[in-house]
N, C-alpha and C positions, 0 to 999 in steps of 0.2 A: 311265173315269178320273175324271171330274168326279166319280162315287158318290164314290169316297173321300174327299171332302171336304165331303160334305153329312149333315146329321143333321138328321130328323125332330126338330121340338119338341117330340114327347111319349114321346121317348127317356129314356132314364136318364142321368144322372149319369155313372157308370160305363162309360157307350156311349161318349157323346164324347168319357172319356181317352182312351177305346182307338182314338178312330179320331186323337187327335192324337198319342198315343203313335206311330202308324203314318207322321205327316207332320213326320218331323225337318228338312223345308227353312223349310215355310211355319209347323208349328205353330198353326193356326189353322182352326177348320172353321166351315162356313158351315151356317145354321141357318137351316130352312123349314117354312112351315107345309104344311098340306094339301094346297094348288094347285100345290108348289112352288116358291111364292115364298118369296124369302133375306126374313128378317124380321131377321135380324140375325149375330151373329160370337160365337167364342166361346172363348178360349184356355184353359190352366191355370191363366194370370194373374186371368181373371174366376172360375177357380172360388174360388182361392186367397182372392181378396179375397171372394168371397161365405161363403166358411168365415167367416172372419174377422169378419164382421158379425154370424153368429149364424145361417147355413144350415147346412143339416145335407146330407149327401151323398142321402140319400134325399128331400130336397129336388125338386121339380119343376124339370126344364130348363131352365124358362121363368123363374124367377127368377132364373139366371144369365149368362142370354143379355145381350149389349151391343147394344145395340139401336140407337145414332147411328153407326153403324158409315160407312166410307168406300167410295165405290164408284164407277165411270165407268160411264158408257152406251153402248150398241153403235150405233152411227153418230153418234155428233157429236167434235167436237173437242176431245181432251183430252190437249191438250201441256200445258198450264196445269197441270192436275191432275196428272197424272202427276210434272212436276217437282217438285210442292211434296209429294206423297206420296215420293219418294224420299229430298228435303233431311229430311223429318222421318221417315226410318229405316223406315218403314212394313216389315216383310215382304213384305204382301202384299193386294193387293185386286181384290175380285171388277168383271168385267165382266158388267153384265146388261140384259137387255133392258127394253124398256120396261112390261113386263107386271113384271118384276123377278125371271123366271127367272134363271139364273148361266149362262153361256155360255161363259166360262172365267175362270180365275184368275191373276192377274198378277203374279208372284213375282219380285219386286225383287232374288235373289238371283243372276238371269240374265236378265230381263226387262229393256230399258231405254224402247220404246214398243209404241203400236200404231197404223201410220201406214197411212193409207186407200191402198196402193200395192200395183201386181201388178208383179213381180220378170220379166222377161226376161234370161236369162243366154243369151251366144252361146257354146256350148262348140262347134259344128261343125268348126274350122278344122284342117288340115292340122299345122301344127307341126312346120312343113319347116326352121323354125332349129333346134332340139334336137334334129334327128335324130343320135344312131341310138336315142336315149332315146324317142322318139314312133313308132318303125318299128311295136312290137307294142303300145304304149299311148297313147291319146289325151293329150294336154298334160294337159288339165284334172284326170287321173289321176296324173298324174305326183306322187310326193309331198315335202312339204317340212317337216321335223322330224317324218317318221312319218304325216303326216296329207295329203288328199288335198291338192291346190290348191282346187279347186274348192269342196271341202268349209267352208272358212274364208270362202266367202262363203254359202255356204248359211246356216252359223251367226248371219254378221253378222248375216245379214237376217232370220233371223229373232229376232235381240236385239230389232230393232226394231218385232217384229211383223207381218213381210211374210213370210205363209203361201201367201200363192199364186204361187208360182215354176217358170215356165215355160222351161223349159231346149233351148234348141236345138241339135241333133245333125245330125252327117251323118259326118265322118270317126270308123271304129269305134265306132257308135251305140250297137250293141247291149252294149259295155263301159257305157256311159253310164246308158244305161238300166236295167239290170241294179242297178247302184250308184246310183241313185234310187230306183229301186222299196224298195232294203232297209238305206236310210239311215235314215230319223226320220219316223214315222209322223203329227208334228205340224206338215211339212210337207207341202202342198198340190201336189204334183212334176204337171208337164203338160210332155209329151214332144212336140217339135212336130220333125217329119221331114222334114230339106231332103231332098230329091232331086237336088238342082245345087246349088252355093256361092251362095248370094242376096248374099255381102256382108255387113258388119257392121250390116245394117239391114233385109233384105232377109226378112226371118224374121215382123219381125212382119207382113205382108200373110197369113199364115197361119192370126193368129189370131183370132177374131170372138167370145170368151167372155170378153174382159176385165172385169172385176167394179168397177173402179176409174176414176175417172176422169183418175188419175196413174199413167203408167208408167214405171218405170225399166228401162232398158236400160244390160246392162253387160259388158263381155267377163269370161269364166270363167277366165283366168290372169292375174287382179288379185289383189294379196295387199294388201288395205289394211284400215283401222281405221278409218275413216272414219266421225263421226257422221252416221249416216243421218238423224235427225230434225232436223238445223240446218238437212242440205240439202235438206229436203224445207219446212223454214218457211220456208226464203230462197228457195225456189220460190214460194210462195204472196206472201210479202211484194213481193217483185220482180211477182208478175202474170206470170211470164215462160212466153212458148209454149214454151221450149225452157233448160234449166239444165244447162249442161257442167261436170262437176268438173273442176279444174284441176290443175297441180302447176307452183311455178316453177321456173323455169331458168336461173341466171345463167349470163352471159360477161363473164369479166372480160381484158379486151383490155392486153394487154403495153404499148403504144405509147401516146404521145399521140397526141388526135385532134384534128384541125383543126378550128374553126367558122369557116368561109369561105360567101364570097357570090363567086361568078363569081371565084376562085382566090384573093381577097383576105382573109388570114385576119385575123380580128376578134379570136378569142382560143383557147384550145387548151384541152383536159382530158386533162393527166395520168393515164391507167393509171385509165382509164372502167370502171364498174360497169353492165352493163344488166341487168335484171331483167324477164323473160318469158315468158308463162305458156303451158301445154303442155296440150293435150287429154289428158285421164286417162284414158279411155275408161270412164266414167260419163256415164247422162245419166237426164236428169229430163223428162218431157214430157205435153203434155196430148195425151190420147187421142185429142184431134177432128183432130190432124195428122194422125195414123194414115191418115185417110180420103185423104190424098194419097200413099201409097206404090205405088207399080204392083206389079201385083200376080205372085205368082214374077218377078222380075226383080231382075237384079243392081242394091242398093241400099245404099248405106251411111249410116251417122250424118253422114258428112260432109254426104252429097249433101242429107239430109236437114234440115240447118245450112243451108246454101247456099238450101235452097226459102225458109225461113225468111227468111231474111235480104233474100233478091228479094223476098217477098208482105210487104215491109214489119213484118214480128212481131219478135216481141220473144226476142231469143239473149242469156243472160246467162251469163257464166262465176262455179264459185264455187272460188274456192281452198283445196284441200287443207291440213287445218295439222297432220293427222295423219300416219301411215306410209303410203307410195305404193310398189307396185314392181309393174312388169310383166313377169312372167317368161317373155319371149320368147326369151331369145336363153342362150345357156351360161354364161354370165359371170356374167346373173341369176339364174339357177337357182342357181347356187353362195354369191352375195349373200345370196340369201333364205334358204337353209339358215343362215349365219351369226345374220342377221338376227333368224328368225321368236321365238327365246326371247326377245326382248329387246324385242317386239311387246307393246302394252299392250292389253288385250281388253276392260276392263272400262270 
């Protein structure tokens, strides 16, 4: 795949129309010398304007090439970059290594990061409230406006560049797997095999190749839009062991309520507003908790909160300000068909 977007510098003219002729998203190919290092970019815009100076199309490569071209690096931090590459329209730009090979290309037309994070999705569970829709297909298969459930998180994440997603099975695996294996070949699918229900947590004691030192864990019948790279900065800024995505909840209470001290009321409120927040079943965590999970044994996110919060660490909740819905129960299923056109992706 990456060929298609690389040209030798001592290519023709006429080559690299043809190979941007060939790339109507990005429109831009990436130009290397001998070693295969990118030495620089090169559109119809640079040929255009290099006609225009007084090039001639039998012209050498190399005086067309853009050579200040923009680029991020593969392991360091580049939410900074990326953002300001976006606000100024950029197409697209390469990530490469430090030698300054290309490793891949980051196309703004669907690309929105690349966040140093391994993806755990629990798709295992029963989905004993939608029965008789879950009798012969697992939830996470279940579909909503044509498209899987599951699927819409697969996508999100990897909007944000989280290719290594580890998916947990156990009720009708082998549907599961089947439909990972021959989904999108630019994700990185790792099929981990309960044997017994471990719990909404209980999965990752299973795995021991996390590449990351940030893991997300998140249930597979979430249908949200969620910016994944706010809540993966508001991790890192908070420091926090452990970042629950939220969703609020109000209650708004019919009745005045009393402010009393030992039955003596001081003063009342009127048809009170409470506002409170809801476990989303997202979570953001650092990997070294991992090392407290026992191992196969029934564990969940909760329990897992809970260690937290006894070993004195740090539990931060981040509030949802995008679309939330958990399609657990029939009512939601029905919601989310309504719902999912009206869902913003982008």
């Amino acid at each position: 795949m990456l060929n298609k977007k690389l040209i030798n510098i001592k290519a023709s003219v006429i080559d690299v129309l043809k190979k941007i002729d060939s790339l109507p998203s990005i429109q831009t190919v990436f130009v290397v010398d001998e070693f295969e290092k990118v030495v620089g970019t090169i559109t119809d815009g640079d040929i255009r304007r290099g006609l225009i100076k007084g090039l001639v199309i039998e012209d050498s490569l190399e005086k067309f090439v853009f050579e200040d071209f923009q680029y991020i690096e593969q392991g360091k931090n580049n939410f900074d970059k990326l953002k300001q590459f976006r606000e100024r329209k950029l197409k697209a730009v390469p990530l490469l290594t430090e030698e300054g090979k290309l490793v891949k290309v980051i196309d703004f037309n669907f690309a929105k990061s690349i966040l140093p994070v391994d993806a755990v999705i629990m798709a295992g569970g029963l989905g004993s409230r939608l029965r008789p829709l879950t009798n012969n297909t697992p939830k996470p298969l279940l579909k909503v406006g044509g498209k899987e459930i599951i699927s819409y998180n697969f996508d999100r994440l990897l909007q944000y560049g989280i290719t290594r997603q580890y998916v947990s099975v156990n009720y009708l695996a082998n549907q599961i797997e089947e439909f990972c294996n021959n989904y999108n070949d630019n994700i990185n699918f790792r099929m981990i095999k309960e044997t017994e229900f471990l719990g909404t947590a209980g999965a990752l004691s299973l795995i021991d190749d996390f590449h990351n030192d940030t893991i997300l864990l998140m249930n597979s019948d979430i249908l949200t839009n969620i910016d994944y790279e706010d809540f993966y900065k508001s991790f890192l800024e908070k420091n926090a062991d452990i970042m629950v995505a939220s969703i609020p909840y109000q209650v708004n209470l019919p009745y005045a309520i009393f402010e009393e001290e030992d039955r003596v009321v001081n003063s009342f409120k009127e048809k009170p507003n409470f506002t409170y927040y809801a476990n989303a079943g997202i979570y953001m965590i650092k990997k070294e908790l991992l090392n407290n999970i026992p191992q196969e044994e029934v564990y969940n996110a909760t329990d897992l909160m809970e260690d937290v919060i006894k070993n004195k660490g740090k539990l931060i909740h981040y509030p949802i300000r995008q679309y939330w819905l958990d399609v657990g129960k029939h009512e939601d299923f029905e919601k989310a068909q309504k719902d999912i056109a009206h869902i913003k992706w982008d």
